[in-house]
N, CA, C and O of each residue as an XYZ file, in Angstrom:
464
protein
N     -82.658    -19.299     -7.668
C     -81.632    -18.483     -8.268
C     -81.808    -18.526     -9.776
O     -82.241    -19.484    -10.415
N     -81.531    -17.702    -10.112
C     -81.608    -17.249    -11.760
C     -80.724    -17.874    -12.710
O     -79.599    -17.431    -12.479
N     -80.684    -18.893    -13.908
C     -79.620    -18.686    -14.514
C     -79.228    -17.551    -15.341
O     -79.850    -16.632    -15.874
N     -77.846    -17.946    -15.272
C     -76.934    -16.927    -15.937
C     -76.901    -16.286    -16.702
O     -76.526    -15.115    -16.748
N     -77.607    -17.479    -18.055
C     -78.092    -17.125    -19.359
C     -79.122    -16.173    -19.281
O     -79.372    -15.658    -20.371
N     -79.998    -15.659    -18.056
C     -81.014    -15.401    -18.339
C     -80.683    -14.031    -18.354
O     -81.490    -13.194    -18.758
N     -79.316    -13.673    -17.857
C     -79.135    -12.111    -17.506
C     -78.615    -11.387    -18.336
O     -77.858    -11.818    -19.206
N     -78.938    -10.168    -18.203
C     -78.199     -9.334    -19.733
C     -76.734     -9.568    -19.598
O     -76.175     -9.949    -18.570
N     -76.063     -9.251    -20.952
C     -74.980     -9.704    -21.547
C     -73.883     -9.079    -20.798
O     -72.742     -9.523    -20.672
N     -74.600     -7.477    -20.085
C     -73.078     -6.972    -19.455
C     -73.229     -7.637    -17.962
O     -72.238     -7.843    -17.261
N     -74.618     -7.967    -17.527
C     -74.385     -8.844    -16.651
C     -73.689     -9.377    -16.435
O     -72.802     -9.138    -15.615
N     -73.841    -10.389    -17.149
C     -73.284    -11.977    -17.376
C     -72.014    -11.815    -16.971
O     -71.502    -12.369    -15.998
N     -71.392    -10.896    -17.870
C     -69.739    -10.756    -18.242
C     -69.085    -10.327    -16.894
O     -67.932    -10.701    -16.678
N     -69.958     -9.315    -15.665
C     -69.610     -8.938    -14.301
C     -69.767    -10.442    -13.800
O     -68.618    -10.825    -14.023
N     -70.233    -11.225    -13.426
C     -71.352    -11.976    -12.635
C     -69.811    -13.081    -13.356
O     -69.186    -13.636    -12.452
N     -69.407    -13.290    -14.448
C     -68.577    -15.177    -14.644
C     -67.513    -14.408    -14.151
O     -67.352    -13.190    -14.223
N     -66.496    -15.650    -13.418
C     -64.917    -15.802    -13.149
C     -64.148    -15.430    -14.190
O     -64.026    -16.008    -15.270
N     -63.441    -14.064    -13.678
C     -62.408    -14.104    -14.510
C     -61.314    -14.953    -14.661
O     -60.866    -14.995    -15.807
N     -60.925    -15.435    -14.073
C     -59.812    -16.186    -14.458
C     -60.346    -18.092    -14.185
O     -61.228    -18.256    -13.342
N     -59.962    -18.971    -14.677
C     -60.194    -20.287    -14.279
C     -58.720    -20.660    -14.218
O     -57.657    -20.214    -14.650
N     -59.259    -21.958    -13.287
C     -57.348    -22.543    -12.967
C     -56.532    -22.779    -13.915
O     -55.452    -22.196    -14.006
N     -56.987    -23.752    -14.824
C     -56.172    -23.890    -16.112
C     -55.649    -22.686    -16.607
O     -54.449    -22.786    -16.866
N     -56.162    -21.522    -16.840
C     -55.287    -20.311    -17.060
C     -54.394    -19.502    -16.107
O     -53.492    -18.710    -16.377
N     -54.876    -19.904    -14.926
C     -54.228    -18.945    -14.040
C     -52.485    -19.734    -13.476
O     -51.555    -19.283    -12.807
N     -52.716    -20.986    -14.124
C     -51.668    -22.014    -13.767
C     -50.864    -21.726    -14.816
O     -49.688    -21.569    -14.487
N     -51.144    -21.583    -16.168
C     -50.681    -21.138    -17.296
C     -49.983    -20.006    -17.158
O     -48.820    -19.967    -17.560
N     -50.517    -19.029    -16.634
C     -50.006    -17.972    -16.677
C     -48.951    -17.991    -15.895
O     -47.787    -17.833    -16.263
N     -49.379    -18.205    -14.673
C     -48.052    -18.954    -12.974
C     -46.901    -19.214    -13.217
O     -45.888    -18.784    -12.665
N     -47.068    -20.319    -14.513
C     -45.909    -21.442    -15.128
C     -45.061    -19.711    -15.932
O     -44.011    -19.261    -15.475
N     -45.440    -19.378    -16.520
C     -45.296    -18.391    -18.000
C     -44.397    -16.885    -16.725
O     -43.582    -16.001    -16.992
N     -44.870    -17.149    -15.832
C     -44.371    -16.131    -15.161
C     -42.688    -16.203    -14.183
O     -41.648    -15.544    -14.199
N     -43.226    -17.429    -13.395
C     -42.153    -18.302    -13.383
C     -40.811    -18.076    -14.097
O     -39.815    -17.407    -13.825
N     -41.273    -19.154    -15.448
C     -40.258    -19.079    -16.641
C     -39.446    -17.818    -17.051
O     -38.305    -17.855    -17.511
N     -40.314    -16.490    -16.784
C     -39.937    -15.086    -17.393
C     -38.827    -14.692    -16.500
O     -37.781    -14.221    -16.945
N     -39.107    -14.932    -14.908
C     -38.715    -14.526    -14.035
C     -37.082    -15.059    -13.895
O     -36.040    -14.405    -13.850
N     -37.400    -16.939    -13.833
C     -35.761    -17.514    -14.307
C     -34.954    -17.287    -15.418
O     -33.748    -17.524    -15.477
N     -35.601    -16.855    -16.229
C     -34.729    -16.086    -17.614
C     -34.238    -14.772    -17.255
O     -33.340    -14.336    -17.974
N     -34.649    -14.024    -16.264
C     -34.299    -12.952    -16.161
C     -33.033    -12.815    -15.519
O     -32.019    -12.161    -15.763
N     -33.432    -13.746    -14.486
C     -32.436    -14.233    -13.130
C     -31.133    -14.568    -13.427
O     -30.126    -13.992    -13.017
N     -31.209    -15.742    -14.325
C     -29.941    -15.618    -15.459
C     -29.393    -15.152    -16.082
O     -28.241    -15.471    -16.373
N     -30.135    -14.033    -16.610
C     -29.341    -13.312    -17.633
C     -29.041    -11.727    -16.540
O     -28.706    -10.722    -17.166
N     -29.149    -11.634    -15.344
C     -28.498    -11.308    -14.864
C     -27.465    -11.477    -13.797
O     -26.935    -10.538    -13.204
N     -27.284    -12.411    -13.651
C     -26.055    -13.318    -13.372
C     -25.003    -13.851    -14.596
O     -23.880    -14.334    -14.454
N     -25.658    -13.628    -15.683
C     -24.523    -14.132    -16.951
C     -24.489    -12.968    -17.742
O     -24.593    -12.962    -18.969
N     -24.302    -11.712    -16.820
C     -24.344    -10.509    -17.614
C     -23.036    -10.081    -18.202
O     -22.188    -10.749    -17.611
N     -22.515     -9.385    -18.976
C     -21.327     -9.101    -19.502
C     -21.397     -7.939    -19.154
O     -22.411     -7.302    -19.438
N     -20.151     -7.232    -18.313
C     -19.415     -5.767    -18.428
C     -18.819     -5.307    -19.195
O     -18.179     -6.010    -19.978
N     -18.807     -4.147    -19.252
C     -17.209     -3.634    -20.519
C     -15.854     -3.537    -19.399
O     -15.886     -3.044    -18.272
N     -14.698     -4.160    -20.083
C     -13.810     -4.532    -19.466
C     -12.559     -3.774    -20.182
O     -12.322     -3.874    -21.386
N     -11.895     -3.102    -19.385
C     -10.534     -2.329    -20.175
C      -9.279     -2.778    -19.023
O      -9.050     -2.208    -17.956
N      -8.783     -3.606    -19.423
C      -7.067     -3.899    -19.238
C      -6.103     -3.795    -19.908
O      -5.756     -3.955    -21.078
N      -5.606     -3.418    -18.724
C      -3.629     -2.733    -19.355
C      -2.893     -3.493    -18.952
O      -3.361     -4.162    -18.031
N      -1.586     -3.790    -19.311
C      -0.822     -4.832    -19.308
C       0.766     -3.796    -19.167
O       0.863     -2.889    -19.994
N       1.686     -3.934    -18.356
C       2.589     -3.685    -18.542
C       4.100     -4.588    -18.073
O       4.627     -4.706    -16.966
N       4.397     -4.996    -19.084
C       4.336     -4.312    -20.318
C       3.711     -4.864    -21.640
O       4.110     -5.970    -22.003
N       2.679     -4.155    -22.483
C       1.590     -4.483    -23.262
C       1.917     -5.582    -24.365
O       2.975     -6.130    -24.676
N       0.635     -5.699    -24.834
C       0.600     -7.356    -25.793
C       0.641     -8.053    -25.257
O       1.554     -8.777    -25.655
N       0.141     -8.476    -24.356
C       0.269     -9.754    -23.294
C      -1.037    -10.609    -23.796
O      -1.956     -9.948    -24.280
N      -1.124    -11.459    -23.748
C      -2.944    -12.328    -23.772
C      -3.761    -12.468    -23.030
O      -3.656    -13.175    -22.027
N      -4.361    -12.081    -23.225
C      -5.936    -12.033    -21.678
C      -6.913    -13.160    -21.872
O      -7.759    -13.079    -22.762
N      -6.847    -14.080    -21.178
C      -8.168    -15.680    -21.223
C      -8.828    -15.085    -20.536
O      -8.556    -14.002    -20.019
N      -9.890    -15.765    -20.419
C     -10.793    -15.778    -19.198
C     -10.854    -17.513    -18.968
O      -9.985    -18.287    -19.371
N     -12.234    -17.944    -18.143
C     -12.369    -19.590    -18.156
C     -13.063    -19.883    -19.442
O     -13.664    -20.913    -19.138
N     -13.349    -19.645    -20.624
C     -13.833    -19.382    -21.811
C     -12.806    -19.610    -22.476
O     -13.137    -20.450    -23.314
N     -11.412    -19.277    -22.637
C     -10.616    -18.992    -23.451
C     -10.207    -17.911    -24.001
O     -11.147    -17.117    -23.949
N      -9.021    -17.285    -24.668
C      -8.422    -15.955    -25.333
C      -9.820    -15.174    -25.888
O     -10.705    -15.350    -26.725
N      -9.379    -14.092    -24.748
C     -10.425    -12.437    -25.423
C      -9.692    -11.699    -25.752
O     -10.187    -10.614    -26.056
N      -8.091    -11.828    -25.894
C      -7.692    -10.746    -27.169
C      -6.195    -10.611    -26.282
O      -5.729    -11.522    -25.598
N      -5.597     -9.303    -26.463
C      -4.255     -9.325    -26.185
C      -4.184     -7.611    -25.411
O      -5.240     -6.982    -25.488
N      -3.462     -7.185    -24.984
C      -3.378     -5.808    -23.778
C      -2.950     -4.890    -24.635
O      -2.140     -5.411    -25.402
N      -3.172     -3.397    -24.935
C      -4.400     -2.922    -24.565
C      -5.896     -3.672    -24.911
O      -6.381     -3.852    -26.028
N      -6.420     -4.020    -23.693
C      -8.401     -4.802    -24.130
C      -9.123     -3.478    -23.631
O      -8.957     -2.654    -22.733
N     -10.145     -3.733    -24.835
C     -11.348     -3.165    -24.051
C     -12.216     -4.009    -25.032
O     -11.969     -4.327    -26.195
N     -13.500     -4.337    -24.109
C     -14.131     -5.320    -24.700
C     -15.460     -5.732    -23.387
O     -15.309     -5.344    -22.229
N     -16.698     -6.547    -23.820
C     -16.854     -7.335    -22.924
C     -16.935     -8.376    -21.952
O     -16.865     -9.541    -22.344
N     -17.009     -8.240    -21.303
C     -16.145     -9.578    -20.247
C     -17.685    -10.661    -19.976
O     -18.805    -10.156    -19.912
N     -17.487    -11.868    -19.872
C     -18.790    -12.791    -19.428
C     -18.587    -13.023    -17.912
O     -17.638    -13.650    -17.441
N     -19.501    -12.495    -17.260
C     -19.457    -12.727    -16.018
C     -20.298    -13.872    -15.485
O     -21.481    -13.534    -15.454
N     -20.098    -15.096    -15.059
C     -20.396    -15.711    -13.930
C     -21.131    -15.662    -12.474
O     -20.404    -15.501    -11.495
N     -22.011    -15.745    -12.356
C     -23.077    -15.250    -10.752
C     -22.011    -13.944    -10.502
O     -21.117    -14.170     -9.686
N     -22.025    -12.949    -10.971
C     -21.310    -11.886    -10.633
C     -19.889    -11.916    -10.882
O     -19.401    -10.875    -11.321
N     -19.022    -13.045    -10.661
C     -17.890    -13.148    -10.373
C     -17.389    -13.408    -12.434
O     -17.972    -13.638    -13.494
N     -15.679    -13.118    -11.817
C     -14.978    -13.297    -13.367
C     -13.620    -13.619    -13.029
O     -13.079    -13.123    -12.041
N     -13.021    -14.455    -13.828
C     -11.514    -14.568    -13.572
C     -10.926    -14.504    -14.685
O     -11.586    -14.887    -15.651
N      -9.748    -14.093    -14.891
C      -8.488    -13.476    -15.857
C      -7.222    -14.124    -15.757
O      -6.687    -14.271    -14.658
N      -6.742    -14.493    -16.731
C      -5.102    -14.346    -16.754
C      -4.678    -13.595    -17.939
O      -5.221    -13.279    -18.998
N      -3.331    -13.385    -17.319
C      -2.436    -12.649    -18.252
C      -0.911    -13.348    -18.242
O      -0.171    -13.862    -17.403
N      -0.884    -13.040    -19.771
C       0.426    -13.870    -20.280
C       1.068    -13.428    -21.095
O       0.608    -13.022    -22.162
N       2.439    -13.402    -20.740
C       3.294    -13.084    -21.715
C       4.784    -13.699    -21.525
O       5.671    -13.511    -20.693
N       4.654    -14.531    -22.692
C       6.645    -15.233    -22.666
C       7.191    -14.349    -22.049
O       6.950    -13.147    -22.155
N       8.085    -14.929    -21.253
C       9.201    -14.617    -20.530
C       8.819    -13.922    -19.202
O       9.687    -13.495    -18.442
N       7.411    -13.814    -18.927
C       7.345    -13.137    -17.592
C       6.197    -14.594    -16.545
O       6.001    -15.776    -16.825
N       5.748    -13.828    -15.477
C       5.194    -14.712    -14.758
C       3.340    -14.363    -15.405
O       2.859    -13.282    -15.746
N       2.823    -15.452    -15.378
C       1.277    -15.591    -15.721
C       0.984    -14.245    -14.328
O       1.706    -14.126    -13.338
N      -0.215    -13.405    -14.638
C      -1.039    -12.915    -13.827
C      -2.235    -13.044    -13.578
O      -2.954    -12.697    -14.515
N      -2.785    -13.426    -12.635
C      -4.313    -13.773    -12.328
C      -4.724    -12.856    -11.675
O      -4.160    -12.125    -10.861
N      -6.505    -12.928    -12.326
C      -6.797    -12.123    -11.158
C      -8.787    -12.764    -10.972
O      -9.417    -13.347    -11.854
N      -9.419    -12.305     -9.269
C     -10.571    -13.027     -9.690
C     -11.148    -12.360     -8.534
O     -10.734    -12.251     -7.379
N     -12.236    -11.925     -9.129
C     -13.208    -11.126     -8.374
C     -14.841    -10.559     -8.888
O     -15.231    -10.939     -9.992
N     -15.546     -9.853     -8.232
C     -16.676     -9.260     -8.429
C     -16.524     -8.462     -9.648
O     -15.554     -7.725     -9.825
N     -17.613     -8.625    -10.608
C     -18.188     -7.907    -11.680
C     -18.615     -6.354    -10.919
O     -18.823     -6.277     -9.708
N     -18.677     -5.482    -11.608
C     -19.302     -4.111    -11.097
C     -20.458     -4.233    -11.393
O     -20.663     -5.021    -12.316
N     -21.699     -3.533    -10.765
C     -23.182     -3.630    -11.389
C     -23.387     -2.789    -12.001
O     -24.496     -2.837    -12.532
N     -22.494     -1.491    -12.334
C     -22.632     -0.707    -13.423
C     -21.359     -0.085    -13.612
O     -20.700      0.059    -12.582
N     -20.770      0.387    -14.870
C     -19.588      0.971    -15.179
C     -18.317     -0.083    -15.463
O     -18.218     -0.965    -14.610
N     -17.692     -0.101    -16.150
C     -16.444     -1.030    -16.412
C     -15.765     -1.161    -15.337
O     -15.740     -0.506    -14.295
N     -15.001     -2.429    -15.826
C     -14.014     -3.184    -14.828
C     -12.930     -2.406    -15.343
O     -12.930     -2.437    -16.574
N     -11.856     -1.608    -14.777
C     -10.797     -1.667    -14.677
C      -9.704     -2.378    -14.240
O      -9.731     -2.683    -13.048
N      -8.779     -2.712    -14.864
C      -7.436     -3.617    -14.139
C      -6.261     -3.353    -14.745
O      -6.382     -3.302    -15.969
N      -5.089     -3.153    -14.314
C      -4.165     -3.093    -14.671
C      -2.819     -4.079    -14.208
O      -2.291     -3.806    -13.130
N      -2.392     -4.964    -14.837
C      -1.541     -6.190    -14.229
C      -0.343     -5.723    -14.215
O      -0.362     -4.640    -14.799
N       0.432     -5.914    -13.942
C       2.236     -5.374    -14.045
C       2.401     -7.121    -13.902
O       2.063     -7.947    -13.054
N       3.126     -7.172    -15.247
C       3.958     -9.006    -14.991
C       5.349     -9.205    -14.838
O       6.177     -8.748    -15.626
N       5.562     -9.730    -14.058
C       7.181     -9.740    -13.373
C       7.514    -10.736    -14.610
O       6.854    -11.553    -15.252
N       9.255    -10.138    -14.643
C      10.172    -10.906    -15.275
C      10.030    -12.292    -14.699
O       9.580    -12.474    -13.569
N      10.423    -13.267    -15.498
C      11.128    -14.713    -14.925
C      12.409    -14.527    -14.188
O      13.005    -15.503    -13.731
């Protein structure tokens, strides 16, 4: 058999391995990594979120803490899909609420909070 060296250059370049393990493991790892970043960041995706409150100015948390007060519109941090809310306002009852993120288009909600 011939060596390698001995063959012309575009030879050669058909004729060696493209890839060797050390790179192809490299790359594996690199692909991997891209793939769990992705995975996450669509599971920790944020919606646009518009809640109404009646009757309005109420405070809206999430498990994060205060995102603002009713009328909201804003984005919401969603959790493996899921999100939870309260709503508050002196003198009435807290409102919760907890469910599925949409995969496209805003969350709508509208709370009505009972008197005490």
């Amino acid at each position: 058999m011939a060596d390698a060296r001995a063959l012309p250059a575009r030879v050669r370049t058909l004729a060696a391995p493209r890839w060797e393990w050390p790179e192809l493991l490299q790359y594996g790892v690199a692909l991997v990594l891209a793939l769990l970043v992705l995975a996450s960041l669509l599971l920790l995706r944020g919606v646009p979120l518009e809640l109404r409150s009646d009757p309005p100015g109420a405070e809206v948390r999430d498990e994060r803490g205060l995102l603002g007060h009713t009328p909201l519109r804003r984005g919401l941090h969603c959790r493996d899909g899921r999100a939870r809310l309260w709503v508050a306002k002196p003198g009435h009852v807290t409102w919760e609420w907890s469910g599925f993120c949409p995969s496209s288009g805003p969350l709508r909600i509208e709370a009505r909070l009972l008197r005490y």
